[in-house]
MARPAFI-844752 format. One record per atom (N, C-alpha, C): residue in one letter; x, y, z. Coordinates in steps of 0.1 Angstrom, whole numbers, plus 5000, padded with zeros to 4 digits. Layout:
REM MARPAFI-844752
AXYZ
...
***
This chain:
REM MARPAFI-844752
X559573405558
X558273435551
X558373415536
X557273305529
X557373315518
X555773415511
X556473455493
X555573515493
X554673405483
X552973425476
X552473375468
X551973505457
X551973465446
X551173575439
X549873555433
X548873705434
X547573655431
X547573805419
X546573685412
X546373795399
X545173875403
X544873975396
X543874055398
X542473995396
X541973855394
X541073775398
X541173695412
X542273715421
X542273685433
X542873525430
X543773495421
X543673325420
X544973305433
X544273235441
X545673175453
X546473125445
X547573125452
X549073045448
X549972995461
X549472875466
X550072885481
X550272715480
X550572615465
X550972495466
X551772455470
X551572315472
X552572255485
X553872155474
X553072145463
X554372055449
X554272105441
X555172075434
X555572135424
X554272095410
X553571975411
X552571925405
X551472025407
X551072085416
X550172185420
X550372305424
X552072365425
X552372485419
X552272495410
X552572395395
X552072415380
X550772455379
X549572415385
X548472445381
X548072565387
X548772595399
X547772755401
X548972845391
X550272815385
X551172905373
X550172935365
X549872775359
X549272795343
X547172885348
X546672905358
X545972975362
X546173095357
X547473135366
X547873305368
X547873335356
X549473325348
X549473295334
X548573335327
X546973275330
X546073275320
X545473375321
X544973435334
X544973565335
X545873715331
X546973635334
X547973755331
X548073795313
X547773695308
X548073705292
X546773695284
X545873685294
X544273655281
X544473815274
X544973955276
X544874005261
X546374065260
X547273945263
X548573965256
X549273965240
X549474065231
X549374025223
X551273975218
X552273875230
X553273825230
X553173725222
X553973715215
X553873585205
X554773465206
X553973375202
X553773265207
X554873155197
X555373055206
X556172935201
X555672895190
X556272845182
X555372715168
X555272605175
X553872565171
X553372425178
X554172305172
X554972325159
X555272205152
X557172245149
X557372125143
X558872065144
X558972125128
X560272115125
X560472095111
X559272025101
X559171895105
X558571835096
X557171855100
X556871895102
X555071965107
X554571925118
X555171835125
X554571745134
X554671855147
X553671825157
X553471875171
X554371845178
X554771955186
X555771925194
X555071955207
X555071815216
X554371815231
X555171935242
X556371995240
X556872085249
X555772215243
X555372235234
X554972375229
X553272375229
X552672225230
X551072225230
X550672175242
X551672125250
X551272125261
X552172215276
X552772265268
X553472395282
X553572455274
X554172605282
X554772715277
X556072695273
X556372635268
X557872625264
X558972545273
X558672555285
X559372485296
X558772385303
X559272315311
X559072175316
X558972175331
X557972095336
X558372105353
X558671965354
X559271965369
X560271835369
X558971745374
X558071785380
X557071675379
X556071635367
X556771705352
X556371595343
X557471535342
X558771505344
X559471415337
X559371305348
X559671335365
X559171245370
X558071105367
X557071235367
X555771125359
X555871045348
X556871105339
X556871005327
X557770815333
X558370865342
X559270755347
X557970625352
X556270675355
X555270595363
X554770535354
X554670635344
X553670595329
X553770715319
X554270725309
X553970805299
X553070825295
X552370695292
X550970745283
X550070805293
X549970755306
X549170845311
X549270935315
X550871015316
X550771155316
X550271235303
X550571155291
X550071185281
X547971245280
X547971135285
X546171115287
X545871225295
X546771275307
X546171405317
X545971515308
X547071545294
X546571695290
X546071635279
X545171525274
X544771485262
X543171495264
X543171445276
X541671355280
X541371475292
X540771575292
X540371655303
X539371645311
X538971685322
X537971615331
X537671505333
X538871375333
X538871265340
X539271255353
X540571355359
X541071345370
X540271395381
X540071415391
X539471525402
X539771465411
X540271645422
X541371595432
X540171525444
X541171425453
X540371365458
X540571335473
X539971285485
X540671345496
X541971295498
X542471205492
X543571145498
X544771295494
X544571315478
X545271445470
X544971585484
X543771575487
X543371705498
X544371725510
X544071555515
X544871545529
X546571585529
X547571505511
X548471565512
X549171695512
X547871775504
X548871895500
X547871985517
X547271925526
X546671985538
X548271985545
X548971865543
X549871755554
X551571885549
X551671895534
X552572005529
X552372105531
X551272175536
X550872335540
X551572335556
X550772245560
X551272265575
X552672285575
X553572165570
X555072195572
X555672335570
X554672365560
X555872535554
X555372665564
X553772595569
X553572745581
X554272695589
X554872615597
X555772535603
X556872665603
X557472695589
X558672715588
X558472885579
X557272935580
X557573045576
X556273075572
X555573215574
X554073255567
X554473255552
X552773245549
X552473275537
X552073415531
X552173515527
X551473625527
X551373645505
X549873665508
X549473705490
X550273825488
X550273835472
X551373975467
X550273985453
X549474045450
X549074105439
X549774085425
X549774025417
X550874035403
X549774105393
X550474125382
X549974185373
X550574175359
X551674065361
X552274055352
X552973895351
X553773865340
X554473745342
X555373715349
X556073885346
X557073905351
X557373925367
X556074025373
X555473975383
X555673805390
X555173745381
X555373575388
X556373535394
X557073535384
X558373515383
X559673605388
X559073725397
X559873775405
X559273695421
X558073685424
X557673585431
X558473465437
X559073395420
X559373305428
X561073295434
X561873435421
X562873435425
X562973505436
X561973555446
X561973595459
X561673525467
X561173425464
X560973315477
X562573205472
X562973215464
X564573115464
X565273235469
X565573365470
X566373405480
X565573425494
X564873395496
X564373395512
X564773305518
X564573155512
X565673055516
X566973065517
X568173155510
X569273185509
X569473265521
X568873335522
X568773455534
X568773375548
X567773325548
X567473215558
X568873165564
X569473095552
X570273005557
X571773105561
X572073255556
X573073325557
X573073395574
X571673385578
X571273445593
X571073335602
X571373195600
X571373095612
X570473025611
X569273035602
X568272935601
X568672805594
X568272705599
X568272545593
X567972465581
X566472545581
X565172515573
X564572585567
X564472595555
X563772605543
X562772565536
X561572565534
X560772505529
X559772575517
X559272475508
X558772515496
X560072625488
X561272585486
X561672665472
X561672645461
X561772795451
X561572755437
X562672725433
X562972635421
X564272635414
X563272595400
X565072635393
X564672655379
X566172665374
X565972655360
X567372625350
X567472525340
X568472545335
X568672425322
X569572305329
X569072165328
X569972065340
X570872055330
X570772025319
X572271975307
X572072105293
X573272195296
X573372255289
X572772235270
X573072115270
X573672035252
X571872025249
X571172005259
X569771985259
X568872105253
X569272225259
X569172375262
X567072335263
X566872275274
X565172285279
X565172345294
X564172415291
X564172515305
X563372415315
X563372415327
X562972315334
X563172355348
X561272365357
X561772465370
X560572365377
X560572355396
X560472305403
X560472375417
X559772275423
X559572325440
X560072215450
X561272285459
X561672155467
X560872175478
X560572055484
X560172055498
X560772115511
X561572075510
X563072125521
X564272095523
X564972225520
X566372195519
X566972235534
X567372145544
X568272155557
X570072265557
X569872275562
X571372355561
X572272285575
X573472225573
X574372215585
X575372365588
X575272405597
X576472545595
X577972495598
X577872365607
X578872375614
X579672265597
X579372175590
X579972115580
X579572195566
X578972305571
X578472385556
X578372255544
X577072215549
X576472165538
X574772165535
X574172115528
X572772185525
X572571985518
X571471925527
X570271825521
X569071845518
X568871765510
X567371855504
X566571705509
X565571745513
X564271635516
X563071685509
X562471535503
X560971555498
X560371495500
X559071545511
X557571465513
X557171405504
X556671295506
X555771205501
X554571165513
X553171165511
X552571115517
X551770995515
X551370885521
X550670755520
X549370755527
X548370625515
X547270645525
X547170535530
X548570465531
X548670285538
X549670295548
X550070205554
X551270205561
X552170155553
X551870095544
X553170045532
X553770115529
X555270045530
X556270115522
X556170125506
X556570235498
X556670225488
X557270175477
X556570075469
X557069995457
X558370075453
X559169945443
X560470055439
X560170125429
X559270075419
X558870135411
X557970365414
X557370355426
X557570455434
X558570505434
X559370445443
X560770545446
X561470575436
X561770495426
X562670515414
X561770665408
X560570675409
X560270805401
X560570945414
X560470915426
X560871015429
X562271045432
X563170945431
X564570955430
X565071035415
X564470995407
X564571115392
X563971265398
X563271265408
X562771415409
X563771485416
X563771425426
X564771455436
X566371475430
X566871385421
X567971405409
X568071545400
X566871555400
X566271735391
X566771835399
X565971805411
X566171925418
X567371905427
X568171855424
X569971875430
X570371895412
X570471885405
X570971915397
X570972045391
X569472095391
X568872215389
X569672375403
X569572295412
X570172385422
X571772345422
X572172315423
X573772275421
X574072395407
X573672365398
X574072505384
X573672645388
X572572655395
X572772785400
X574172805415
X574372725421
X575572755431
X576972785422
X576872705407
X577772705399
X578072825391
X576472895393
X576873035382
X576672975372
X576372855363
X576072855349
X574472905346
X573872915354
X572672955344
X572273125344
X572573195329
X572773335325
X570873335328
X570673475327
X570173575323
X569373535307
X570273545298
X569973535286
X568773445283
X569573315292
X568673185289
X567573165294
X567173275305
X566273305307
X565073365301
X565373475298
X564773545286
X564373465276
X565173345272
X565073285257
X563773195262
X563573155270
X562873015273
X561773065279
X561673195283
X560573235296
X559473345290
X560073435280
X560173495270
X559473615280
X560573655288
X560373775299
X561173905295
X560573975302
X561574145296
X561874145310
X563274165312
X563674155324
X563674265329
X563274385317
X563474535323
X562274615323
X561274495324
X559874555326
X559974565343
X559474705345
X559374725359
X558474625364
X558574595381
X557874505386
X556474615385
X555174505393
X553874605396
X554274665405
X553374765414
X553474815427
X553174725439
X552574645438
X552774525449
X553774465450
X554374455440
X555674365439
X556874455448
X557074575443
X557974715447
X557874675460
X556274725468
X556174745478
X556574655491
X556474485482
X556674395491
X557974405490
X559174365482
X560674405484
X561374525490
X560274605489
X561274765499
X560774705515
X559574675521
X559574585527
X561074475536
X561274455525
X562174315526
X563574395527
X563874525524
X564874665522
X565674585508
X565074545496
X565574495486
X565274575476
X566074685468
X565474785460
X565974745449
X564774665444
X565074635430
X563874635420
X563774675408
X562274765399
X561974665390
X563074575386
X562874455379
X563474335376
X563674245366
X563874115373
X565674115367
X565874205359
X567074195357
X568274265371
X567974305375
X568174345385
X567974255395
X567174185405
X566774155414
X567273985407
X567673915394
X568273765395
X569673845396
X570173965390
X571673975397
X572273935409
X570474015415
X571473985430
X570973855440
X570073755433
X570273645440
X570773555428
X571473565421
X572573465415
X573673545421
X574273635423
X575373635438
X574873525448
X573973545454
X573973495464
X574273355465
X573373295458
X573273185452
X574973115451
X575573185448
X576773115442
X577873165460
X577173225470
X577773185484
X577473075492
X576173005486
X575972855491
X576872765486
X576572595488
X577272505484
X576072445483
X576472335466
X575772255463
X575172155471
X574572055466
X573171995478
X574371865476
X574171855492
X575171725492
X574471565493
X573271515505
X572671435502
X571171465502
X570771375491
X568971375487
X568671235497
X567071285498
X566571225513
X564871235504
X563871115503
X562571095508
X561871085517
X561071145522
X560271135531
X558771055534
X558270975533
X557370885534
X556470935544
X555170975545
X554371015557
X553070925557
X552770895565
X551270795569
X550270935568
X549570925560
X548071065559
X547471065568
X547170935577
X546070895589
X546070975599
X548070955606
X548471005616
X549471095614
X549471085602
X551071195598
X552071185604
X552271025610
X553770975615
X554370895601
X556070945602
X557070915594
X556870745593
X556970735585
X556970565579
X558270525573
X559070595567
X560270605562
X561270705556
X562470705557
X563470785551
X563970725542
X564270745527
X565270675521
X566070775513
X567470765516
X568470855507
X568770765495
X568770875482
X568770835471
X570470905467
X571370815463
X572770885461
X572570955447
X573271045443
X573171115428
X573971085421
X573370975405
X574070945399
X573671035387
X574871115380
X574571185371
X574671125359
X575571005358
X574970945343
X573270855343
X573370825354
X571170775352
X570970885350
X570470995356
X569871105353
X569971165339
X571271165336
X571171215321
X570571135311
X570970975311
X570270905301
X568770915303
X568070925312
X566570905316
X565771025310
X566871175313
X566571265311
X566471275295
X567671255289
X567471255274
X566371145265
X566471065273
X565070985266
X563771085266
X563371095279
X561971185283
X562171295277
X562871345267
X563171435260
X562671435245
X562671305240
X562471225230
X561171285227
X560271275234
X558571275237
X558371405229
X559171505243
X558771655245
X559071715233
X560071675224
X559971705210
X559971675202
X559071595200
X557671515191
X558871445187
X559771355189
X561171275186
X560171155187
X559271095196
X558971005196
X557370985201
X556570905200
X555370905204
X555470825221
X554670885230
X554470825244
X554570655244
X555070625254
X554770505255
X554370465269
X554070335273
X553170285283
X554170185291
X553670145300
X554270095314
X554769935305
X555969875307
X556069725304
X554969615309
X554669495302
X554469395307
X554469375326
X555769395328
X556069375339
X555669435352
X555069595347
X554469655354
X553569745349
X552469545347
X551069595341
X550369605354
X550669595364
X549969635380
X549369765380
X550069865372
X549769975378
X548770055370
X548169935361
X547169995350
X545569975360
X545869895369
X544869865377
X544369995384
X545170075388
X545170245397
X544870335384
X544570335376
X544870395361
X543270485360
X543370605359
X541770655353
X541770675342
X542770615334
X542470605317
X542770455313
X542470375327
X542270235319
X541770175306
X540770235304
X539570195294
X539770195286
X540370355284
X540470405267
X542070395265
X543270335270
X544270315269
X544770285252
X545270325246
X545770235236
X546670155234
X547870205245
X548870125246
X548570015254
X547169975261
X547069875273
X546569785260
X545669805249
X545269795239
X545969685232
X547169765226
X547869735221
X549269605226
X549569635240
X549969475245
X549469405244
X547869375250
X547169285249
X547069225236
X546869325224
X546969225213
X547869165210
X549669195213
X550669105209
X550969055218
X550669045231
X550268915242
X549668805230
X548468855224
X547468745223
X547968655210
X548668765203
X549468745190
X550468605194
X551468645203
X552368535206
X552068435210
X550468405217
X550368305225
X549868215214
X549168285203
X548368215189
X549268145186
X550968205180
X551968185171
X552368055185
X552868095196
X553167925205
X552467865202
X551067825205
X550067715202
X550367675192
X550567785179
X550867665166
X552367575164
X553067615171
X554567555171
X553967385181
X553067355188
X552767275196
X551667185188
***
């Protein structure tokens, strides 16, 4: 059984990715804090400039922005720039319909009342030990957990996510993680596709792998999340963990004891995609992605570049100007803009050589 938390406006919390667990967070969140008087990050760098981690999140990162940056920058840039262009649409409906099913599949959903952040965020470290639990009593399967952590210390960005399903073997004690993807074709997915979900899938074994390791403190939690870990939970929260016979009043307490736990698993041995047809919701493809930790880290440090105003967004190559065709910020593009003029530039400068 996993749990969801709803704030005292009733807002569901029951997403199937981590792309749309972000949006019912930044929801709750907004409830939870509209008359918080906690204070807030500086929008700007040394040199005055905006820093995109602090004007467009709370301080921390989900792995489905860095993913996204891998499809197009600028137009992840354009999603929190340009508002009410996106709207979800059936194919967006049918997947996260096609993700629900799997997780009633594999465990209810039951609402828990928050009232706090900290609230939230005991939430989700209660559904990452339900999984742990899961797998310490004979179960296989796991589905929708949270993870979170810093993936490269040297980096120090907080950065948290939702896996689809992590498998457990008992008898080789090891643990695969798989993530749904769903299609509204029978086609298999361009590489350009998979290469971005292979960086996600990279997150979230990296991100879970440091907690089996014990490096991610307490402290660094606090610093990045900007939580009082000894703020009692609400009474819904209490009530669902005595429930669970887990007697714990807050979160400094209750990550004690699933970072024990956590560190009686074993790291994620192989990452796995899942490909699903939306029509019929038959498997179309498996593809294992091996884990290379120097791509990850370079890719990761670049996309880093952005988040702290180090560099301005940039847009898809020449080479995969295909995907500006699917684009809902075709139009007003600057960067599509901007090729096109030194396209046009070069072709002037040839002509005159001839």
């Amino acid at each position: 059984m996993s749990c969801a938390p709803n704030s005292n406006n009733e807002i569901d919390f029951e997403d199937e990715d981590d792309e749309l667990l972000l949006k019912s967070v930044n929801e709750c969140e907004a409830v939870v804090t509209k008359n918080s008087t906690k204070p807030q990050f500086p929008l700007t760098s040394g040199d005055g400039q905006i820093v995109p981690l602090q004007k467009f999140r709370h301080g921390y990162l989900w792995v489905s922005d860095l993913s996204s940056q891998s499809w197009c920058e600028q137009q992840m840039f354009y999603k929190f720039t340009v508002p009410g262009v996106i709207e979800e649409n059936p194919a967006m409906t049918k997947g996260t319909d096609l993700h629900l099913a799997r997780e009633l599949a594999a465990h209810d959903v039951v609402q828990v009342q928050v009232t706090s952040n900290e609230d939230i965020w005991a939430i989700k470290v209660l559904n990452l030990l339900t999984a742990i639990n899961a797998f310490q009593f004979g179960q296989t399967i796991a589905r929708e957990v949270p993870i979170f952590g810093v993936p490269f210390k040297e980096e120090d960005i907080f950065v948290v996510g939702l896996i689809d399903e992590l498998r457990f073997d008992p008898e080789n004690y090891t643990i695969d993680l798989s993530e749904l993807k769903t299609r509204t074709s029978r086609m298999n997915p361009s590489k350009a596709v998979t290469k971005q979900h292979k960086i996600q899938v990279m997150l979230y074994k990296r991100l879970f792998d440091n907690l089996v390791k014990g490096t991610l403190s307490k402290n660094t939690i606090t610093k990045h999340l900007r939580l009082d870990l000894n703020k009692d939970f609400g009474d819904q929260i209490v009530k669902h963990l005595e429930e669970k016979t887990i007697i714990k009043k807050n979160l400094n307490d209750l990550m004690d004891h699933v970072f024990e736990k956590m560190q009686s698993l074993t790291c994620i041995n192989q990452l796995h995609v899942e490909y699903v047809y939306q029509g019929t919701a038959e498997t179309l493809s498996h593809v294992t992605h091996p884990y290379d930790e120097g791509e990850i880290k370079t890719l990761y440090l670049d996309y880093l570049k952005f988040w702290k105003g180090e560099r301005l967004p940039t847009g898809v190559d020449i080479e995969e100007a295909w995907k500006c065709q699917r684009c809902d910020f075709e139009s007003i593009c600057e960067w599509r803009t901007k090729k096109s003029e030194e396209c046009a530039q070069r072709n002037i400068q040839k002509n005159h050589l001839y």
